[in-house]
Phi, psi and omega in degrees: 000106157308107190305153160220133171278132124254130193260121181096110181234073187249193208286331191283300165330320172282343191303309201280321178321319181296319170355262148319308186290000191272325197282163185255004162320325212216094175293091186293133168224108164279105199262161176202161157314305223246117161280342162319307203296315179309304183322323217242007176293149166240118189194144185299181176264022148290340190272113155306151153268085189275145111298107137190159191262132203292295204324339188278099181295324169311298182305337184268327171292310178330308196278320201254006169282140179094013180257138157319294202177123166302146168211092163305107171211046172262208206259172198275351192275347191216011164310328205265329196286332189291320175293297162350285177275350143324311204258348153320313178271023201340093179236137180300160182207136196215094183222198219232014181280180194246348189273119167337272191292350159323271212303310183313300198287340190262351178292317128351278172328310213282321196289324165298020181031085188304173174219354163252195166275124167253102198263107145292168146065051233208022179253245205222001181186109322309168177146236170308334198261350171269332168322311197288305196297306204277346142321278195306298186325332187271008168294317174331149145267348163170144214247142141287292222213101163268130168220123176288122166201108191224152203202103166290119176222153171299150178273356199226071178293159210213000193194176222289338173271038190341089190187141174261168167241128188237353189217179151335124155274318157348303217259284187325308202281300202290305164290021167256347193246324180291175137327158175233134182272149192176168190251108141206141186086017180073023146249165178264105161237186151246130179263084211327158164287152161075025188241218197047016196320129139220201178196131200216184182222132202224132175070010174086017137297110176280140166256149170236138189227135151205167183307128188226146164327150122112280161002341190231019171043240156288341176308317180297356165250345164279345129336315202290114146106024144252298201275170183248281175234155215227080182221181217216130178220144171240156177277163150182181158352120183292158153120330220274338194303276186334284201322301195287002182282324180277015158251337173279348175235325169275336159262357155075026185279020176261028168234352171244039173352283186327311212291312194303313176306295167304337158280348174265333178265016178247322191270332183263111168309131153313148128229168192259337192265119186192193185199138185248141167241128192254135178216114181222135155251133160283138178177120192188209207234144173218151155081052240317078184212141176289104181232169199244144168229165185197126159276140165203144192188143175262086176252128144252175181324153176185154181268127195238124170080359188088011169237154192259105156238127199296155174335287163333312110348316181283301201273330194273306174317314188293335191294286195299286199295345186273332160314319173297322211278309185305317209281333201252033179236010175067030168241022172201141183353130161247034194200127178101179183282126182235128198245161178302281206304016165237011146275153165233133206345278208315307168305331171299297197304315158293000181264194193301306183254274286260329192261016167285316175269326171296346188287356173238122157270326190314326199260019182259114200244145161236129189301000000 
């Protein structure tokens, strides 16, 4: 039975604990600052309760000698300290941010010679939708045009953002702000966050996608100078775009993070009942003729294990844990940097947790 860490016992995190502790593989410790957090985990009684602050470097080695592998799913903010002390304690390390220069520092780790795996970027955006793309890229005889696109949303919006808190505020406030990264004419630019606006309609819903941090993980250095364009946007409801834009520039809280971060969680309701949409199109030339594939799928909320966990949840836990699940069946590098887009779909989809996304296959259609 393989030890496992999860770092961080916030909704994803407690997610993945439950995840892992049902199984009889993997023997589980969820560590956190906050005994609230702990307490309030729902996880069978194999999942250990650890206290501690992660951010304390001493403390974190301490806790991770004799581990199999860490799964970070603490703020995007303390991803890279967590990477450190993994790979000081070689121990594999997997986690599920969004953050750019994260990702850059762990990349790093791997290139200084590392002696385990280091998988970032291992939820559902980045994450699964890179998994997704680099399927369809491999139909090609050579791509035009990747376009990404996912979006946790309420199914029942009540208010003027149409919009819930189903994740990290943290995590959301960070990809709304940062650079964005994209392909286009077949240069690596960086794009603002919240711009490109559109809007398309899928089961005869309307939508809105605009540009967010983070979301298209590595592809753009795995891509680069295959594709003519290449970006990543995420959805939701039109109108939610417009709003943040007047709390993030005309009122400027994106220099007041915190401030912001408190208005939304004293104002936006959690909710459980909710729906992640992954949407992605390919296009380029085969046979020689220009032709397009398209992914499209849906998870909502659903009860695992005798607990009701919203999509978001469902889907970014089953993400992290079947990489784990691939790396420790020996089927992807146990040494070194791992990119999302070099697993392949069909082994994420046939495992265990991976098939949290195959139960409707029906809705995956090619154009």
């Amino acid at each position: 039975m393989k030890k496992i860490m999860v770092a961080g016992a916030g909704k994803i995190g407690s997610a993945i604990a439950a995840l892992l502790g049902a199984t009889r593989d993997y023997s589980v410790t969820v560590a956190d600052a906050s005994p609230a957090a702990l307490a309030s985990i729902k996880a069978g009684p194999r999942v250990q309760r650890l206290a501690l602050d992660i951010s304390k470097p001493a403390a974190l080695r301490a806790a991770l000698a004799g581990h199999y592998a860490v799964l970070s799913a603490a703020p995007f903010h303390l991803t890279t300290a967590i990477a450190e002390a993994a790979v000081a304690e070689g121990v594999h390390y997997l986690d599920l941010t969004e953050d750019v220069a994260s990702t850059r520092r762990v990349k790093e780790l791997a290139a200084a010679g590392a002696r385990t795996a280091l998988i970032p970027q291992c939820g559902l955006a980045p994450g699964f939708v890179s998994i997704v793309a680099a399927d369809l890229c491999r139909r090609f005889d050579s791509l035009h045009s990747v376009r990404m696109r996912v979006g946790a949303l309420p199914q029942f919006p009540s208010n003027a953002l149409n919009y819930n808190l189903t994740w990290s505020t943290d995590g959301v406030i960070n990809e709304y702000c940062e650079p964005c990264e994209a392909i286009v004419e077949g240069v690596l630019r960086q794009v603002p966050p919240l711009a490109e606006h559109e809007e398309f309609s899928l089961d005869g819903v309307t939508y809105e996608a605009f540009n967010t941090s983070g979301g298209l993980g590595t592809l753009c250095e795995t891509l680069q100078g295959k594709v003519t364009h290449l970006n990543y946007k995420t959805i939701r409801y039109p109108g939610h775009a417009a709003i943040m834009k007047v709390l993030l520039n005309d009122l400027r809280l994106r220099e007041r993070r915190h401030v912001l971060k408190d208005l939304l969680e004293n104002a936006l309701p959690v909710t459980l009942q909710d729906v992640v949409i992954v949407f992605v199109t390919v296009s380029g030339q085969r046979e020689g003729r220009l032709m397009q594939e398209t992914y499209a799928h849906k998870v909502y909320s659903q009860v695992v294990d005798g607990v009701l966990r919203s999509a978001i949840q469902v889907t970014t836990a089953s993400g992290i844990c079947a990489v784990l699940d691939l790396l420790a069946t020996g089927k992807l590098p146990a040494r070194g940097f791992v990119r999302q887009e070099e697993i392949a779909l069909g082994d994420f989809l046939a495992n265990r947790f991976g098939r949290a996304y195959a139960e409707h296959a029906a809705e995956r259609a090619a154009a």
